[in-house]
C-alpha positions, 0 to 999 in steps of 0.5 A, spaced: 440 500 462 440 507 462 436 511 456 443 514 454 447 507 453 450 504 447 452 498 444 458 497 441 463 491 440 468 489 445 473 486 447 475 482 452 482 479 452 485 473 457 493 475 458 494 469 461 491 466 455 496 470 451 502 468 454 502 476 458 504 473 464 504 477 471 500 483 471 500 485 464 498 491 463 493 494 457 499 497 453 503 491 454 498 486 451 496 492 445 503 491 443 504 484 443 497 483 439 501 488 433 505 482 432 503 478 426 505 472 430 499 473 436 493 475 431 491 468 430 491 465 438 483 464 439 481 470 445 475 470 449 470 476 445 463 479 447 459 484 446 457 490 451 450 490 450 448 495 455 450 499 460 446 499 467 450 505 470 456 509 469 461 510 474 464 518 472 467 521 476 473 527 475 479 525 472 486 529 473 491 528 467 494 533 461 492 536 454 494 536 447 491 540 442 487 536 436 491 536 430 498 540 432 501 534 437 504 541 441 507 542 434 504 549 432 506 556 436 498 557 440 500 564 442 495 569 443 489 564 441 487 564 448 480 567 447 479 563 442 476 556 443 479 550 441 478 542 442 483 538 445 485 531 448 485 529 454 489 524 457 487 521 463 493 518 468 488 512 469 490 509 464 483 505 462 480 511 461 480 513 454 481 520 451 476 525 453 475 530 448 474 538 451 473 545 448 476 551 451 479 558 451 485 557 456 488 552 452 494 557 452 494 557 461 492 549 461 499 546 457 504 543 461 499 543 467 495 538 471 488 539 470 481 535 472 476 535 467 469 531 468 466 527 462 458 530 460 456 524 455 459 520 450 455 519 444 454 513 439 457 516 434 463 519 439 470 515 438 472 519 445 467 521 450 466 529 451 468 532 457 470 540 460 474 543 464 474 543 471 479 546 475 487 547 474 492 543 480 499 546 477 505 544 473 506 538 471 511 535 476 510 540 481 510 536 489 503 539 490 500 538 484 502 531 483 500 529 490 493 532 489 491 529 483 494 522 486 489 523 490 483 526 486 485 521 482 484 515 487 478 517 491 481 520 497 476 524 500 482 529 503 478 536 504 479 539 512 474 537 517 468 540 518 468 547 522 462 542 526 466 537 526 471 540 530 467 544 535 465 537 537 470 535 539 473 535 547 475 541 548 483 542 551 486 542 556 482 535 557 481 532 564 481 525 566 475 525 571 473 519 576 466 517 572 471 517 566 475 511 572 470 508 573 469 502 568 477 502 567 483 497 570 488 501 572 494 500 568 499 506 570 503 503 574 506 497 570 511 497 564 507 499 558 512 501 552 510 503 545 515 501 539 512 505 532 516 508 527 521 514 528 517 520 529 510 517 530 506 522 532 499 517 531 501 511 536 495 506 536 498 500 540 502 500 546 506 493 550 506 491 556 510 485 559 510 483 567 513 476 571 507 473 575 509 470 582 508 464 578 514 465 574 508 466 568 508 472 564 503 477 564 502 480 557 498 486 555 496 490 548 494 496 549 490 499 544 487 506 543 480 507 547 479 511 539 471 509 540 471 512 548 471 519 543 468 517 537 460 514 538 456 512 533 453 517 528 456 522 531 458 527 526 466 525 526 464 518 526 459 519 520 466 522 517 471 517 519 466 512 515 466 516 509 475 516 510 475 509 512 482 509 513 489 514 514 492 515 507 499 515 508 504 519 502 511 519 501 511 527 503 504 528 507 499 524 510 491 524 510 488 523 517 481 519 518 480 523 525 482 529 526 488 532 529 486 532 536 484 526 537 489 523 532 495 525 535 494 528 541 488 525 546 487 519 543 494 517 541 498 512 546 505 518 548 510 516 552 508 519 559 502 522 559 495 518 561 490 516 556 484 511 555 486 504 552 482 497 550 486 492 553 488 485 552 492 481 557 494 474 557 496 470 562 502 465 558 508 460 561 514 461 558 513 457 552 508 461 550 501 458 552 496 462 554 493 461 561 487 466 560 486 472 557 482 478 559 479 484 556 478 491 558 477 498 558 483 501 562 488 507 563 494 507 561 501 511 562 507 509 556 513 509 560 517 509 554 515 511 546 521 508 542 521 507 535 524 500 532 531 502 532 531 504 539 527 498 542 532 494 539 539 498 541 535 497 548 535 489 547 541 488 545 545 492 550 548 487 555 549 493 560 542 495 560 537 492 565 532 496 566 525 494 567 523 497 560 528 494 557 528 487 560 520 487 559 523 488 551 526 482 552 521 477 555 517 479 549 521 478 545 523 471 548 515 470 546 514 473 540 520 467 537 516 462 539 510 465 537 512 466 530 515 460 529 508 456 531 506 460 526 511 458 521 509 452 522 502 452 522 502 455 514 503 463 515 507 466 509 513 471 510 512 474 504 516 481 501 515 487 497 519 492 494 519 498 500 524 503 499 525 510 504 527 516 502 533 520 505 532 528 503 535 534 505 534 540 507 530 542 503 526 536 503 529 534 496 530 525 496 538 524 496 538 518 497 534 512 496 535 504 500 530 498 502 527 499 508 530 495 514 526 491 517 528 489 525 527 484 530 523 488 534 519 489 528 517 482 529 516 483 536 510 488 535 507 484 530 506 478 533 502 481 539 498 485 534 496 478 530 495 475 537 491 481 540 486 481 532 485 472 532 483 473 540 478 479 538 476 476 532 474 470 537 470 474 542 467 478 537 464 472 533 462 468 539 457 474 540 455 476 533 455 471 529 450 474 525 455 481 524 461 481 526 466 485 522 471 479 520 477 479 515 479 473 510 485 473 505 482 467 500 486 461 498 488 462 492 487 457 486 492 452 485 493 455 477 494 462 480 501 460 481 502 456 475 507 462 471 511 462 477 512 455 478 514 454 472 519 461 473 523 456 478 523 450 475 530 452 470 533 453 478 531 447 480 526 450 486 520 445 486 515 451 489 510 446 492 502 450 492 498 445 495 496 448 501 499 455 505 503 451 509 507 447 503 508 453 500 511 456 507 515 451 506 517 451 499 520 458 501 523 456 507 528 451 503 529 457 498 531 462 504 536 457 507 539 455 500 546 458 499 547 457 491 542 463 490 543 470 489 540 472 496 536 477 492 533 470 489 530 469 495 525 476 495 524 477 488 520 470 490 517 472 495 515 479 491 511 474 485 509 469 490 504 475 493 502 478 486 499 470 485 495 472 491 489 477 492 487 481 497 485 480 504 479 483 504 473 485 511 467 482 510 460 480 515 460 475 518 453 473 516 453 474 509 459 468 508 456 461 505 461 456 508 462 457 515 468 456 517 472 455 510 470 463 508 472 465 514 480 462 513 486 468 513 491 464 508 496 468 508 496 468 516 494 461 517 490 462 521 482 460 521 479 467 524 481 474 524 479 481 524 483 488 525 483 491 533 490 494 533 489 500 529 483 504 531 487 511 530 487 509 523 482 505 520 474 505 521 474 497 521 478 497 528 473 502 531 467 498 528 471 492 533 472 496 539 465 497 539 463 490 539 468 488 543 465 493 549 458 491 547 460 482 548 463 484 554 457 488 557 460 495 556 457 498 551 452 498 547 451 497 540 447 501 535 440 498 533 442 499 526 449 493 526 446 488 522 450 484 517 447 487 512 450 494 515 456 491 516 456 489 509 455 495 507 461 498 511 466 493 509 464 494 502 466 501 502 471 500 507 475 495 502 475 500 496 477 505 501 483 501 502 484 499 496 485 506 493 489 508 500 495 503 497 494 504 491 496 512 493 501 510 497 504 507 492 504 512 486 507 517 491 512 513 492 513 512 485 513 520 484 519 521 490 523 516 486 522 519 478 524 526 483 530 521 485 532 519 480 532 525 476 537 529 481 542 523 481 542 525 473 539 520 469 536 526 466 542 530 461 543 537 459 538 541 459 533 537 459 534 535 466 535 542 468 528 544 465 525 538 469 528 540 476 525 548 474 518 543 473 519 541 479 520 546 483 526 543 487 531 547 491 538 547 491 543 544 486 542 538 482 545 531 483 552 529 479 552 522 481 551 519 475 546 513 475 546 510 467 547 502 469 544 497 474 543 491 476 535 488 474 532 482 475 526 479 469 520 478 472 516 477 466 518 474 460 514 477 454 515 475 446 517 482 444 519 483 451 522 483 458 519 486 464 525 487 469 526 489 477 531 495 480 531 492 486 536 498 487 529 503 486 523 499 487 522 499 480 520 495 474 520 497 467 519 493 459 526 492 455 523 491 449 526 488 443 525 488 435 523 481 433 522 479 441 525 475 446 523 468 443 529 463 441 534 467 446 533 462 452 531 468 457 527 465 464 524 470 469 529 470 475 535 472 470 539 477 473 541 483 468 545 489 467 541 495 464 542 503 462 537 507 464 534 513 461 529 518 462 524 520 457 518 524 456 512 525 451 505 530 451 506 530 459 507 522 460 514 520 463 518 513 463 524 509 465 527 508 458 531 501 459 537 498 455 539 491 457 548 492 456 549 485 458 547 479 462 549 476 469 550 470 471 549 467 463 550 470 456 543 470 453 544 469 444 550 471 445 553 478 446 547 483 449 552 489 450 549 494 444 541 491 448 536 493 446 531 499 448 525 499 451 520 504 455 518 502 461 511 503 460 508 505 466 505 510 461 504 514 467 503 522 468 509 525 473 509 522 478 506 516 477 507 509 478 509 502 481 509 498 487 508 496 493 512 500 498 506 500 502 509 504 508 516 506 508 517 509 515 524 511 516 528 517 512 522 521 512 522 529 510 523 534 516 516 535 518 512 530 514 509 524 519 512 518 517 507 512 514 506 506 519 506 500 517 501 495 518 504 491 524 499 485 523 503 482 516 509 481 513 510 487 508 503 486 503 497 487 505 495 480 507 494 482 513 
């Protein structure tokens, strides 16, 4: 341990030991610890003997001064240096203690400050100030402090990055042709999100003369731009991944290749990897072929639109036809997968409509289509085929992906959640919990909703899919299995605009056909090294998304007047919004428990998205209250020291009448304990009802809704 490390007595608490129940949170349990009934449950303990390293980075958060509470009039004391908290949005890190003249210019702002040491004899670790963001709730400042605080490296592209790349306009030659199949003659069609300018795959379906189909997947050709340890290679190594906010997008390559040479728009030609199977109608693969080729989209559709093709009987056009044959092909597809195991799960995914001047007005779950369906079997397709080549040839280092089997006990809560519905949720193995859910999904004595708020707990049992080397596993081939897909191989190809791991492919795709060679440097220890930094990338790129879309909805909610008087007006001043506040009062919505504590009920909007604790004085226990139960509650705005909440207020039960009547409830915060802007869940990429000018997110088309993909 390093020279300046001290000891101290931790504690280490289990939550599922506690009872907590799914994802509980630090404050949740130091609440339920303060009651007397909980001190004398046995907990896990140890002691922190040694720190072998620091992981100290900046942090953005809000201040107070120390010993006023915001209570004392600071004015004109600004040359005069104060000590003060500061309270970091990431809520494992505790207080920091800085000093500072500019106390005066640093209230009701975001800031970043940086920890310098903490002392054996500190409570707090001591810190200084580093620089300001703005205002707290202020659109800027909250998306640049959300991605300070995840790590996002969201700086510009170096000035010799971009002198590296092709200059415009750029021109196709015949050595470009040389090593290409020449696909600009058939059919290709793009099916992306509305107004997707990075569009990394493409679709092509075409009869045989034996009546069989000919299928392509056709991929950005990302790595025909980008060459190993090239200086735009080097940063896309860094990045790792697209960052996409609700109001904003940090590319992983620059523009010119991210939306321009390398992105697959409709009528012009551009290079691609390719895929191409040859299949009967029932689905079987013939053959399958890779290639480099060229490519010219006859039609860039967003999901909406290729469905309107495919469901207009007056239209008969190659393209919309070709629309159909795939899609005749994908429900076979799915359904073999289905079959097989795959799991369908679900998440909380909202979009945003915005007027304007770019201010949310409405809010709605996103609309998942056929056609999304359509594009992403033949993305899964196209990931299993290429994860089977590339490890054929480098069994010793290709870049693989696994969603790891969970363990039986990891579904024990949620099993026992079903039980009071009489839902047997069967664990064994991925294809008996498919199962399970299917029998649910087809059951009408449930509120429909039943059906995806067990979906939504059936995936956070589960831990993310992650990349890996192929090398470094112990047990070949149970370490290589996807649960999640069902499927016993699988890696990333489809996506090479936007995440590293599929550029890494394309190149040892290229190199096990002969194309290419790899670097002599890609061994399975590089690889490893890759895909560690390439997980945490990933991760912290989600966890972003997430607290964007958690601040668009705060801003939401506060113009549809959950807010009142002035306080609303205040906040709506904080945030800088234009144009009148909403009238439209939202006091009462309908939620539904998803984690019963004994002091509290941690309940689910569906309406919004989000999840806040109902606590109750003297808890829950005795009133008979399950996860699943369906609950109308009040909801309010507060604010303290620069944290917001969701106040919630049970005003009654649906469906059972818990302990009697419930009408005067019982108040709680939903403890997010998040700076503005902050907060929860997984609406990992919601595409459509974007704001004028901001690029829509792209949802990953190798999954169902989470990120087991």
């Amino acid at each position: 341990s390093d020279k300046n490390a001290h000891t101290t007595q931790a504690k280490i608490t289990s939550t599922e030991a506690e009872g907590v129940g799914l994802d509980a949170d630090p404050e949740s349990i130091d609440r339920i610890e303060s009651n007397p009934k909980n001190r004398s449950k046995p907990r896990p303990t140890g002691i922190v003997v040694g720190i072998i390293k620091r992981n100290w980075k900046p942090y953005v958060g809000t201040i107070f001064p120390i010993n006023t509470e915001g209570d004392q009039n600071l004015n004109g004391k600004e040359n005069i240096e104060q000590s003060l908290y500061f309270i970091p949005t990431e809520t494992k890190i505790p207080r920091i203690k800085i000093k500072t003249r500019q106390i005066d210019s640093l209230l009701s702002q975001i800031i970043v400050v940086a920890i310098d040491k903490w002392p054996s004899n500190s409570e707090y670790p001591l810190g200084h100030y580093v620089k300001k963001l703005g205002p707290i709730g202020d659109p800027n400042a909250e998306a640049e402090a959300n991605l300070i605080q995840h790590d996002i490296p969201y700086y510009p592209f170096s000035d010799a990055i971009k002198a590296s790349l092709p200059s415009l306009p750029w021109i196709i030659t015949e050595q470009d042709l040389a090593n290409r199949v020449d696909f600009r003659n058939i059919n290709v069609v793009s099916i992306d999100p509305p107004g997707c300018t990075d569009i990394d795959d493409a679709l092509s379906c075409t009869v045989l003369p034996n009546g069989n189909y000919s299928v392509g997947v056709h991929i950005a050709d990302v790595s025909h731009f980008i060459k190993p340890d090239s200086l735009i290679d080097r940063e896309a190594a860094i990045r790792s991944t697209t960052v996409y906010l609700a109001d904003r997008r940090i590319d992983m390559v620059p523009k010119l290749l991210g939306e321009n040479l390398c992105s697959l728009h409709g009528n012009v030609e551009r290079f691609a990897f390719s895929c191409v199977w040859e299949m009967t109608r029932q689905a079987e693969i013939v053959h399958v072929q890779f290639c480099k080729s060229i490519i010219k989209s006859k039609a860039a559709l967003s999901y909406e639109q290729a469905q309107n093709r495919m469901d207009d009987k007056n239209l008969n056009d190659d393209i919309t036809v070709s629309i159909r044959n795939l899609h005749h092909l994908s429900k076979i597809f799915r359904q073999k997968r289905m079959e097989n195991g795959a799991l369908e799960l679900a998440s909380t995914e909202i979009t945003f409509q915005k007027d304007e001047n770019h201010n949310p007005i409405d809010i709605g779950n996103y609309t998942f289509r056929e056609t999304n369906h359509l594009v992403e079997e033949f993305m899964l397709l196209a990931n299993i085929w290429v994860a089977k080549k590339i490890y054929e040839s480098f069994p010793a280092f290709a870049i693989l992906r696994r969603h790891p089997t969970p363990s039986y006990d990891s579904f024990e809560q949620l099993r026992i959640a079903t039980q009071h519905l009489n839902i047997s949720l069967n664990t064994n193995s991925s294809k008996e919990l498919s199962h399970s859910l299917s029998l649910i999904q087809k059951s009408t004595k449930f509120d429909p909703y039943i059906n995806t708020l067990i979906r939504i707990l059936t995936t956070r049992c589960m831990t993310q899919a992650i990349y890996f080397s192929s090398g470094t596993v112990a047990n070949i081939p149970q370490d290589f299995i996807h649960y999640g897909l069902a499927t016993p191989i699988y890696t990333h190809f489809t996506s090479p605009i936007r995440r590293y791991a599929d550029l890494i492919v394309h190149r040892m795709l290229a190199a096990s056909l002969g194309i290419e060679s790899l670097p002599l440097n890609y061994d399975k220890h590089f690889i490893e090294r890759v895909c560690v930094n390439i997980n945490f990338r990933h991760r912290m790129a989600q966890n972003a998304s997430r607290e964007s879309t958690a601040f668009w909805t705060m801003v939401y909610l506060r113009r549809k007047g959950l807010n009142s008087g002035d306080d609303q007006k205040l906040n709506e001043q904080k945030l800088n919004l234009k144009g009148g506040k909403g009238k439209e009062e939202i006091g009462e919505e309908v939620g539904y428990v998803v984690r019963v504590k004994e002091n509290g009920i941690v309940v689910m909007v569906p309406r919004y998205g989000v999840e806040g604790v109902v606590w109750k004085e003297g808890g829950w226990e005795g009133e008979g209250v399950k996860v699943l139960d369906r609950v109308k509650v009040e909801l309010k705005w507060s604010e303290k020291m620069g944290v917001e909440a969701l106040d919630m207020k049970c005003v009654g039960w649906l469906d059972k009448n818990v302990g009697g009547s419930t009408s005067s409830g019982s108040s709680g915060k939903e403890d997010s304990r998040k700076r503005k802007g902050a907060g929860e869940e997984k609406g990992k990429e919601a595409k459509e009802g974007r704001k004028a000018g901001a690029r829509p997110k792209k949802r990953s088309k190798g999954a169902d809704a989470m990120q087991t993909d």
